[in-house]
N, C-alpha and C positions, 0 to 999 in steps of 0.2 A: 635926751631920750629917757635917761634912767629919772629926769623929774617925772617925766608924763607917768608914767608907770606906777611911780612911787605915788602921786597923786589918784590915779585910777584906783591903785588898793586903797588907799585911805578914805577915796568913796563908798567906794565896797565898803565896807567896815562901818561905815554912818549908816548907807541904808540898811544893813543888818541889823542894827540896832533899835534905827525906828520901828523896823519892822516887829521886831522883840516888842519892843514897847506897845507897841499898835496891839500885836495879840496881845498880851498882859490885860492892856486896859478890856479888850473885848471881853474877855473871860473873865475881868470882876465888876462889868458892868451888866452882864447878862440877866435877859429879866427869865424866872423857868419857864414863862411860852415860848424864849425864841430858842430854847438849850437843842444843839444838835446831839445828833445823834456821837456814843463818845469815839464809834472808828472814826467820822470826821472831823474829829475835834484835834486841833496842832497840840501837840506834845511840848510839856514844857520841865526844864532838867530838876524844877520842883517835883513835880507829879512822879508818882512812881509808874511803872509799866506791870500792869498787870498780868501775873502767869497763870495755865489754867494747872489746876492743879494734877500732878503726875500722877498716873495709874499702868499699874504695870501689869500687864497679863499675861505674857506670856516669860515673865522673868521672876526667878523663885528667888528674892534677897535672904541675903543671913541677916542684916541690919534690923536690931527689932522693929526701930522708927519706919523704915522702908514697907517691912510686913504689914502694916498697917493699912498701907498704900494698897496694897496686893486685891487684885480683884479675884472673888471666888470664880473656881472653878463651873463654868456650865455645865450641866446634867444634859445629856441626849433628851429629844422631844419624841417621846412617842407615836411610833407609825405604823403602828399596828391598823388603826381605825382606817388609814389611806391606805397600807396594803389593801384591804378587806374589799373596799370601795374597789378599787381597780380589780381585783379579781371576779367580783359578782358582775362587772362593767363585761370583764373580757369573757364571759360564758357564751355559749353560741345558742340564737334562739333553735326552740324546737324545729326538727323537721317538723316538715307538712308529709302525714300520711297519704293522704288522697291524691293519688298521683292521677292527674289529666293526660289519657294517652294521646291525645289529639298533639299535643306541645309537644309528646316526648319524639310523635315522627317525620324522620329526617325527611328533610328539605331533598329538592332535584338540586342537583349543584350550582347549575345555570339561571338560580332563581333570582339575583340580584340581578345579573345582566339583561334578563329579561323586564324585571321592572326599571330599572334606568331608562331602556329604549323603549318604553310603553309609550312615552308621550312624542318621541320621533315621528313612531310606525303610524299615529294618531294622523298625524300631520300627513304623512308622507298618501295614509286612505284614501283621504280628501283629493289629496291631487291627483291621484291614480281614478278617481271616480271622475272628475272633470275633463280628466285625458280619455278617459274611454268617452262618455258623453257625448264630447266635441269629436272624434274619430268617425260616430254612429252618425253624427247629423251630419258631416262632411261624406259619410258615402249614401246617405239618403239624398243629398243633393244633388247628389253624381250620378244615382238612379236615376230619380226624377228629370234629369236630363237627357237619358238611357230610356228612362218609360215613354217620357215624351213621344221621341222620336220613333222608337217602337208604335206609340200608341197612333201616330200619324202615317207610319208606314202602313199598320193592318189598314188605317181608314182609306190610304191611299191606292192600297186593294183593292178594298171593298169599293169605294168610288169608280173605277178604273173597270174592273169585272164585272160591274153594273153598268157602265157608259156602254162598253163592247155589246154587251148582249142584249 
């Protein structure tokens, strides 16, 4: 068991190397069209690691070399010109003098309830007029059944007190 093992790292160890190798030759056969960009680019213990350079702001060094380093102070931006702007923004426009007294008088209080069921009561006309309608020709028919026989009884009178005499 302790061959296998000691075998397995010593492969390791080959293909690391190739692989060393492998980039090496990449990077000194590169032509500048195919050059990546340098965050993709493998690191190698030649190459140095590039640092970005220190700047300190909010840290006051005594070190003169550090001082150097030292970013000035920013100055406040003037806000006087955006006060100004929002203030002349938040001004209120003029009243309107001419007052319309028609707008200023008050409503019945029932005024909304009343227009909501405007289009109900609309409805509701209609059918109230067809129900009378039909009520009218149902007792004219009842008459007319009434007149009838009315109108047959006078003639049956009039026939009758004519026959006799």
């Amino acid at each position: 068991m302790e061959k296998s093992v000691g075998s397995l790292q010593e492969q390791a160890l080959k293909r690391k190397e190739r692989l060393r190798a492998l980039r090496s030759k990449q990077i000194h056969n590169k032509s500048p069209d195919d050059e990546e960009p340098e965050s993709k680019r493998p690191l190698d213990d030649a190459e140095e690691v590039k640092h970005r350079e220190l700047r300190l702001r909010n840290y006051t060094p005594e070190d003169e070399v550090l001082k150097e380093r030292q970013v000035p102070k920013a100055k406040p931006v003037s806000v006087e010109e955006k006060v100004k702007d929002q203030l002349e923004a938040a001004k209120p426009a003029p009243v309107i003098e001419e007052v319309d007294l028609v707008n200023l008088a008050p409503r019945k209080p029932d005024w909304d309830l009343k227009r909501d069921v405007a289009k109900k009561l609309e409805r509701l006309e209609k059918r109230t007029q067809r129900a009378i309608a039909e009520l009218i020709r149902e007792r004219l028919k009842g008459s007319e059944s009434d007149l009838a026989s009315a109108v047959g009884a006078v003639k049956g009178n009039d026939g009758n007190g004519s026959d006799s005499e």
